[in-house]
NUVEX-918829 format. One record per residue: residue in one letter; y, z, x of N, C-alpha, C, O, CB in turn. Coordinates in steps of 0.001 Angstrom, whole numbers, padded with zeros to 6 digits, always signed. Atoms other than C-alpha are relative to their C-alpha. Glycine has a CB too. Layout:
NUVEX-918829
AYZXYZXYZXYZXYZX...
This chain:
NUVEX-918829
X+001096-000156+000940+157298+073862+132326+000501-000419-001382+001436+000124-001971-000539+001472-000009X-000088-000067+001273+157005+072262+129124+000243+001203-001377-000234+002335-001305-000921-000502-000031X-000119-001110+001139+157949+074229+125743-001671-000011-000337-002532+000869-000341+001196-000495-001545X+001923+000025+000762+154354+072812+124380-001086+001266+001174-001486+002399+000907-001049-002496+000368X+000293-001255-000569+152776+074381+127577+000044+001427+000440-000855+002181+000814-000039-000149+000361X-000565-001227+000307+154620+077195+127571-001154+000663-001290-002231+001206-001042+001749-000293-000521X+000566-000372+001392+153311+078067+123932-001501+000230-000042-002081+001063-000738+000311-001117-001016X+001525+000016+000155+149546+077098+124899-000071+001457+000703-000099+002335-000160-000952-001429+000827X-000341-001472-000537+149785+080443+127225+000065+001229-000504-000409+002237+000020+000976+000051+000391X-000548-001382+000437+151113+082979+125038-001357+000764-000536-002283-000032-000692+001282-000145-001296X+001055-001303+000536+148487+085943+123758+000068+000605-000692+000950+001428-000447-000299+000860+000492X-000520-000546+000849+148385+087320+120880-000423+002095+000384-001547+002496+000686-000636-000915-001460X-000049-001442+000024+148896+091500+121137-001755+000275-001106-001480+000377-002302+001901+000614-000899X+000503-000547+000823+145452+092404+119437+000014+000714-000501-000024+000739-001731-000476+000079+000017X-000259-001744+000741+145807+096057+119169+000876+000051-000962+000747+000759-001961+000630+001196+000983X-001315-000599+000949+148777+096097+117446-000505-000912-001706-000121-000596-002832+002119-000754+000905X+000780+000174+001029+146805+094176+114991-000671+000968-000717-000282+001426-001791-000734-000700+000311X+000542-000937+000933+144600+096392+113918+000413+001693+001281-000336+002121+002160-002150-000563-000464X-000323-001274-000469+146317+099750+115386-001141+001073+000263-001794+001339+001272+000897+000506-000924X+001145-001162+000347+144040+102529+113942-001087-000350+000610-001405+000293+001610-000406+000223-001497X+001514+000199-000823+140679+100974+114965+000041+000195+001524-000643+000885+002280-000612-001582-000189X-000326+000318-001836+142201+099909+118547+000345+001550+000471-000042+001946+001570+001745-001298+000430X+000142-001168-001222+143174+103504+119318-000873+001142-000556-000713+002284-000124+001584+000715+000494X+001589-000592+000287+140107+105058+117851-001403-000346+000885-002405+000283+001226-000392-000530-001446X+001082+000868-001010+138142+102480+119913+000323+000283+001334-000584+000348+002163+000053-001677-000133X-000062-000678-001428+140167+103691+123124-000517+001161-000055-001489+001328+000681+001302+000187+000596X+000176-001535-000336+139901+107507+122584-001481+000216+000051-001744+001196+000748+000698+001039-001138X+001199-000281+000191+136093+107376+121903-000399-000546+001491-001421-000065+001979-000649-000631-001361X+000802+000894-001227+135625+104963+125384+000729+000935+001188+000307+000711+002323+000438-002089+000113X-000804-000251-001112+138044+107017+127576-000586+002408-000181-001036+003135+000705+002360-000863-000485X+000428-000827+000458+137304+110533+125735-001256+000718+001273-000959+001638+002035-000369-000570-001374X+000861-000526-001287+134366+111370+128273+000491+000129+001083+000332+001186+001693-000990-000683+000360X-000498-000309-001073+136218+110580+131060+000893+001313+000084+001047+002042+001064+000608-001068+000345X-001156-001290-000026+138828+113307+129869-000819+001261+000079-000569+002119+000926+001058+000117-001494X+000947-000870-000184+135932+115580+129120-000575+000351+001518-000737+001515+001884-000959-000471-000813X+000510-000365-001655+134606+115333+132994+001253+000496+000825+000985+001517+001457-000664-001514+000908X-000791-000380-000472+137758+115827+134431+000336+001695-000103+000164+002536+000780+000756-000841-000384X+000114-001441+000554+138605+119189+132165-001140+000443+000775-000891+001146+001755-000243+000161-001660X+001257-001148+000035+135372+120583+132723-000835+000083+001642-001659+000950+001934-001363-000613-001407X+000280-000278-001120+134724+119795+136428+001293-000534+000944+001040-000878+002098-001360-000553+000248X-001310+000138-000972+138195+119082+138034+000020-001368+000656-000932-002112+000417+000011+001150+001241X-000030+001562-000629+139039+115810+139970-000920-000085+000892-001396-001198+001115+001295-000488+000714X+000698+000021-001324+136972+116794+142874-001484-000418-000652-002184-001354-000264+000076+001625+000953X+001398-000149-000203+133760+117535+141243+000091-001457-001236-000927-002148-001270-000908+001868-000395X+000603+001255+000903+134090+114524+138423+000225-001351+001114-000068-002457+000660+001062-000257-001754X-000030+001199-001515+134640+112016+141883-001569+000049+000393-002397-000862+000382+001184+000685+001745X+000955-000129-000595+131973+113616+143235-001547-000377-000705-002463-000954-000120+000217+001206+000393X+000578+000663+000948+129840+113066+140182-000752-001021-000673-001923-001209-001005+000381-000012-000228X-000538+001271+000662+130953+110064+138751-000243-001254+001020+000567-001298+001945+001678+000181-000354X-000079+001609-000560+130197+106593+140314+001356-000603+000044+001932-001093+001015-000844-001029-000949X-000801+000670+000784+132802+105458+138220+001303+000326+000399+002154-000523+000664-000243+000225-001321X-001498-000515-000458+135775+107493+139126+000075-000199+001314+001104-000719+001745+000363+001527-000254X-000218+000538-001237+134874+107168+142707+000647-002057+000372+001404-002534+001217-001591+000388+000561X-000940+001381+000167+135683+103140+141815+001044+000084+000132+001908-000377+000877+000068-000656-001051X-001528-000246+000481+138193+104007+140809+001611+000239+000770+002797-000066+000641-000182+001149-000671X-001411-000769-000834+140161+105879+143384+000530-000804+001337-000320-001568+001796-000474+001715+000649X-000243+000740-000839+141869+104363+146086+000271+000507+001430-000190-000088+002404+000855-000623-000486X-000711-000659-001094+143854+106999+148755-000882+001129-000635-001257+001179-001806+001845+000064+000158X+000127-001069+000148+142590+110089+148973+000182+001102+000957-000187+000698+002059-000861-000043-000408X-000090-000568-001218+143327+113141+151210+000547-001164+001512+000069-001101+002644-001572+000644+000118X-000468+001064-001038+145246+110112+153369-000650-000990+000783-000204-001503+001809+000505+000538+000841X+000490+000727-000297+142595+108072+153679-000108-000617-000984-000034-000048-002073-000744+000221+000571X+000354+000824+000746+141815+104564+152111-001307-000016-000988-002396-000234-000457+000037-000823+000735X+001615-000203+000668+138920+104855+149785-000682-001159-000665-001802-001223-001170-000019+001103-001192X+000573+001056+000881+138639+101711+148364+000325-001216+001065+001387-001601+001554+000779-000132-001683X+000150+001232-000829+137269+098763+150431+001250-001154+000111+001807-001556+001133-001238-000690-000588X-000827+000933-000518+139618+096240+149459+000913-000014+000181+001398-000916+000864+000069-000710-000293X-000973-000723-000522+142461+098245+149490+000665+000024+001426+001770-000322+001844-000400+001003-000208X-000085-000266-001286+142062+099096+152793+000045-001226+000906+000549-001256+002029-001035+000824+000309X-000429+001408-000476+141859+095315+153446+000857-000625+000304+001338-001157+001304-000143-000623-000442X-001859+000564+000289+144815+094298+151956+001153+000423+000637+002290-000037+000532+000571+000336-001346X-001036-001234-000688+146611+096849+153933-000390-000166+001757+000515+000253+002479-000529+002007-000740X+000411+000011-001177+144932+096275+157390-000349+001567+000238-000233+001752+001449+001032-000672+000919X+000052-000840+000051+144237+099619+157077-001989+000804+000192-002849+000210-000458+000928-000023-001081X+001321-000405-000136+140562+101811+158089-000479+000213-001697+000131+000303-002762-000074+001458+001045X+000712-000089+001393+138118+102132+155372-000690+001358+000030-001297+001505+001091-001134-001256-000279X+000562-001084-000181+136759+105686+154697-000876+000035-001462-000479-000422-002534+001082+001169+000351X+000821+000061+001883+134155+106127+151533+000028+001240-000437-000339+002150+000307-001857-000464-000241X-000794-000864+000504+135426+108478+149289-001245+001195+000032-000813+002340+000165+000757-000505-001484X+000429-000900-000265+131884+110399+149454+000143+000785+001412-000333+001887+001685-000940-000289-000343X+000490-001060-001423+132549+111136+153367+001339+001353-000660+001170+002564-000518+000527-001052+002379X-000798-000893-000065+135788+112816+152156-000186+001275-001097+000056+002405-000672+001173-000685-000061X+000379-000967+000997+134785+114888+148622-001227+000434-000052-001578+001354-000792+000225-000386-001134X+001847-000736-000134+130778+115292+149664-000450-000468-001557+000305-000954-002399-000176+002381+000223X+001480+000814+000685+127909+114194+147326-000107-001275+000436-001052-001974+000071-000068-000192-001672
């Protein structure tokens, strides 16, 4: 690989640009999620949550996430049969 192409590649770190905003702008986007967790435990913010169910992959020793379970040759179980809602 060229140096020139090399160079076209690189990325500049935004955050560390503007620090303060960037982790003001995480804690406000992630902040809820911490709130559901606290206040209804992993089970019931899974159960909940759309989002956290994305999220998860193994659970109770089953695969929970489709492609996971792909990649792995592994059965597919959907994370509502195992936590209910």
């Amino acid at each position: 690989m060229s140096r020139k192409l090399a160079h076209a590649h690189e990325i500049a770190n935004m955050p560390a640009a503007v620090a303060r905003s960037s982790t003001a702008a995480l804690n406000n986007a992630t902040l809820p999620y911490v709130m559901a967790l606290a206040d209804k435990g992993y089970a019931g913010a899974l159960r909940d949550n759309p989002h956290f169910r994305d999220g998860l992959s193994v659970h109770a020793g089953a695969v929970t996430h489709p492609a996971v379970a792909e990649a792995l040759g592994l059965p597919f179980t959907a994370a509502q049969e195992i936590i209910g809602g």
